[in-house]
ZAMAR-552610 format. One record per residue (C-alpha): residue number from 1; residue in three letters; x, y, z. Coordinates in Angstrom, 2 decimals, padded with zeros to 5 digits, m for minus. Layout:
% ZAMAR-552610
node num->NUM&residuo->ALA&x->X&y->Y&z->Z .
...
END
This chain:
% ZAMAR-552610
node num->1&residuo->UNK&x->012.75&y->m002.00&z->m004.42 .
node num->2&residuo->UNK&x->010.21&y->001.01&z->m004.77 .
node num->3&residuo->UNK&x->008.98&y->m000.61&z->m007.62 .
node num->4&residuo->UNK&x->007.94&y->m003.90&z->m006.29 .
node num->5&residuo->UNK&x->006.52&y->m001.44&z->m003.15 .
node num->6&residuo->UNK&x->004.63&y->000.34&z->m005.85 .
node num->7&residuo->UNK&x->002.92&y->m002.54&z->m007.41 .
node num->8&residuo->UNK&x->002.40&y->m004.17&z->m003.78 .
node num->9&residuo->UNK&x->000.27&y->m001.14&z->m003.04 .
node num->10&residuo->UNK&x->m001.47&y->m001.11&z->m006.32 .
node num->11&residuo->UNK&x->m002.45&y->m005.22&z->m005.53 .
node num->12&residuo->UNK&x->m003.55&y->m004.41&z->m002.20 .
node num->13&residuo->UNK&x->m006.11&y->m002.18&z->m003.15 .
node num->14&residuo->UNK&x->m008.97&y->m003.97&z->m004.09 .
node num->15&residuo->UNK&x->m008.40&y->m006.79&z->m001.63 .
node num->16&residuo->UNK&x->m008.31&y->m003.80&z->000.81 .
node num->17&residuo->UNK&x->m011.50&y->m002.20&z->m000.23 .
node num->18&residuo->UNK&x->m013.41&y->m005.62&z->m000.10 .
node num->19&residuo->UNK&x->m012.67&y->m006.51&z->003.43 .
node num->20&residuo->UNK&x->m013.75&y->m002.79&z->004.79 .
node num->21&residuo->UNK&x->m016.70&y->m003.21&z->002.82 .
node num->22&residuo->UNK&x->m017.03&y->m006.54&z->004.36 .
node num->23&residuo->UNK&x->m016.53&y->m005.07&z->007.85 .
node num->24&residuo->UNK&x->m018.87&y->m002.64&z->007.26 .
node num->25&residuo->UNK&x->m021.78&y->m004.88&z->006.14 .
node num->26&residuo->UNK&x->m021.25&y->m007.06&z->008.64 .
node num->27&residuo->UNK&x->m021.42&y->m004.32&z->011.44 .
node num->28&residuo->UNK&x->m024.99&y->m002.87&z->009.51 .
node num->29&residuo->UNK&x->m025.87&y->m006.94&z->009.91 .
node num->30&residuo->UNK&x->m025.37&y->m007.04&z->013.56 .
node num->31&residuo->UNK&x->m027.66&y->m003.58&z->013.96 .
node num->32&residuo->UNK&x->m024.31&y->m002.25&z->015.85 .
node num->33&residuo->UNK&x->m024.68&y->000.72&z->012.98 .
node num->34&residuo->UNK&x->m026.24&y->001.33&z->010.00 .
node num->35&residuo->UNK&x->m024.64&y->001.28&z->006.99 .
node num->36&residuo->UNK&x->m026.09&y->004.62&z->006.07 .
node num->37&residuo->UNK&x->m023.84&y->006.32&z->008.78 .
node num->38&residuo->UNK&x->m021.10&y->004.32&z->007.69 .
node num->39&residuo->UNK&x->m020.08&y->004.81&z->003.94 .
node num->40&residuo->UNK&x->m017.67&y->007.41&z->004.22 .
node num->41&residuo->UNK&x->m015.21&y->004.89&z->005.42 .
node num->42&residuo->UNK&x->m015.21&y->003.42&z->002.29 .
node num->43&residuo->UNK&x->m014.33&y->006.65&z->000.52 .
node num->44&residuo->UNK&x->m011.50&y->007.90&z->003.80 .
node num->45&residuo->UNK&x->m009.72&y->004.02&z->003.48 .
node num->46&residuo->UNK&x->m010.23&y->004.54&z->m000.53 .
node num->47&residuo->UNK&x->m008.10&y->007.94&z->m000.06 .
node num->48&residuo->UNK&x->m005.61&y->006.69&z->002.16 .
node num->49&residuo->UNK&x->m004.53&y->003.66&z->m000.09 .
node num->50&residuo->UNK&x->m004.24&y->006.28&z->m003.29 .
node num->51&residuo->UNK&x->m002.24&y->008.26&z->m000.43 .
node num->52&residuo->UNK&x->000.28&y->005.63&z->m000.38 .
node num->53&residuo->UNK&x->000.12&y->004.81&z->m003.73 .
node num->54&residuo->UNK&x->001.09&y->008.66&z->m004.48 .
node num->55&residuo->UNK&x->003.63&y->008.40&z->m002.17 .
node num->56&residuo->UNK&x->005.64&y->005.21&z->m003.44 .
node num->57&residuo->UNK&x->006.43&y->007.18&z->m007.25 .
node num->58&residuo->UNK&x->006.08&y->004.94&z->m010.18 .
node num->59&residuo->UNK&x->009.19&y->003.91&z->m011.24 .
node num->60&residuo->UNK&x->010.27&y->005.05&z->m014.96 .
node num->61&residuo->UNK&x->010.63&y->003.09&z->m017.83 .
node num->62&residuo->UNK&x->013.71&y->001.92&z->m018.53 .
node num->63&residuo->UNK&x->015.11&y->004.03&z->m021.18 .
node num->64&residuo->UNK&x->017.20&y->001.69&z->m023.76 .
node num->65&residuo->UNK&x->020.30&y->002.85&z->m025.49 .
node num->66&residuo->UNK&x->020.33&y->002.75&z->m028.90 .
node num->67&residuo->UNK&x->023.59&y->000.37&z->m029.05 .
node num->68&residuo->UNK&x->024.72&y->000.33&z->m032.80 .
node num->69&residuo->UNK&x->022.65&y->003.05&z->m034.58 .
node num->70&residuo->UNK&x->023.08&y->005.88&z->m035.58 .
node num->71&residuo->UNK&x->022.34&y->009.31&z->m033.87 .
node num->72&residuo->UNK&x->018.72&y->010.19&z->m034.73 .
node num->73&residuo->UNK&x->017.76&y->013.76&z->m035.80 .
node num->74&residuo->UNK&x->014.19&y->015.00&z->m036.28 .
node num->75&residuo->UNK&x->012.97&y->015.89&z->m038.97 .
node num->76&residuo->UNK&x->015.13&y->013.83&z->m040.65 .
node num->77&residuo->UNK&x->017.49&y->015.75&z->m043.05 .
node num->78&residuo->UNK&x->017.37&y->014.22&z->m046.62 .
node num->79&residuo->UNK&x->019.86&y->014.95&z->m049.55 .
node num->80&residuo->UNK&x->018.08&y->017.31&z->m051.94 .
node num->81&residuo->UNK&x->016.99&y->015.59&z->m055.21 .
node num->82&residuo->UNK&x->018.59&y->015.87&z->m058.42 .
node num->83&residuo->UNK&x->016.14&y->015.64&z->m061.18 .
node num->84&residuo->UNK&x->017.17&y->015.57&z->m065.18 .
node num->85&residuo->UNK&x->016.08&y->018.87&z->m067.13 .
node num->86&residuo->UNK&x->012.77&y->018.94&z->m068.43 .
node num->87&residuo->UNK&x->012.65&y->018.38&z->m072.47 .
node num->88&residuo->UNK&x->009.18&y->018.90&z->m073.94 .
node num->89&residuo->UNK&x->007.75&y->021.29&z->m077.16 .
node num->90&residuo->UNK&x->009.54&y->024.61&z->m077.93 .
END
C-alpha cells in the first residue's frame, strides 16, 4: 500500500506544479497580481509535494533468496594450486 502511495505522489507532481503555474499566470493575466509577487508559490507548493513525498518512504527492493545455491563468501576462497617441479639446466 505505501508503495502505490509513494508512486501516486511521485505522478502527481508535475501535474501539480502545472496547474499552480497555471493559476498563477492566469491571476498575473487578469492584473489581480503580478506574477513578480507571486513566484514563491511555485517554490512553497514545490516543497510541500517533496514534503509528502519524504514522508511516504520508498519502499525497498525486494531482496530475493538465493533458492538452490550455494552460500556465497567474499573473496572467494580458491584451493591453492599445485604446480609440477620446475626441470631446466643444472
Amino acid at each position: 500500500m505505501n508503495a502505490n502511495l509513494w508512486d501516486l505522489a511521485r505522478a502527481i507532481r508535475g501535474p501539480i506544479m502545472l496547474v499552480t503555474f497555471g493559476v498563477l499566470m492566469a491571476l498575473n493575466h487578469m492584473e489581480k497580481i503580478g506574477f513578480e509577487r507571486t513566484w514563491p508559490i511555485l517554490i512553497i507548493v514545490y516543497g510541500l509535494l517533496r514534503l509528502a513525498e519524504r514522508a511516504l518512504v520508498r519502499p525497498a527492493p525486494p531482496v530475493y533468496p538465493s533458492v538452490g545455491y550455494p552460500p556465497s563468501s567474499y573473496p572467494p576462497q580458491y584451493p591453492p594450486q599445485q604446480y609440477p617441479p620446475q626441470g631446466g639446466a643444472q
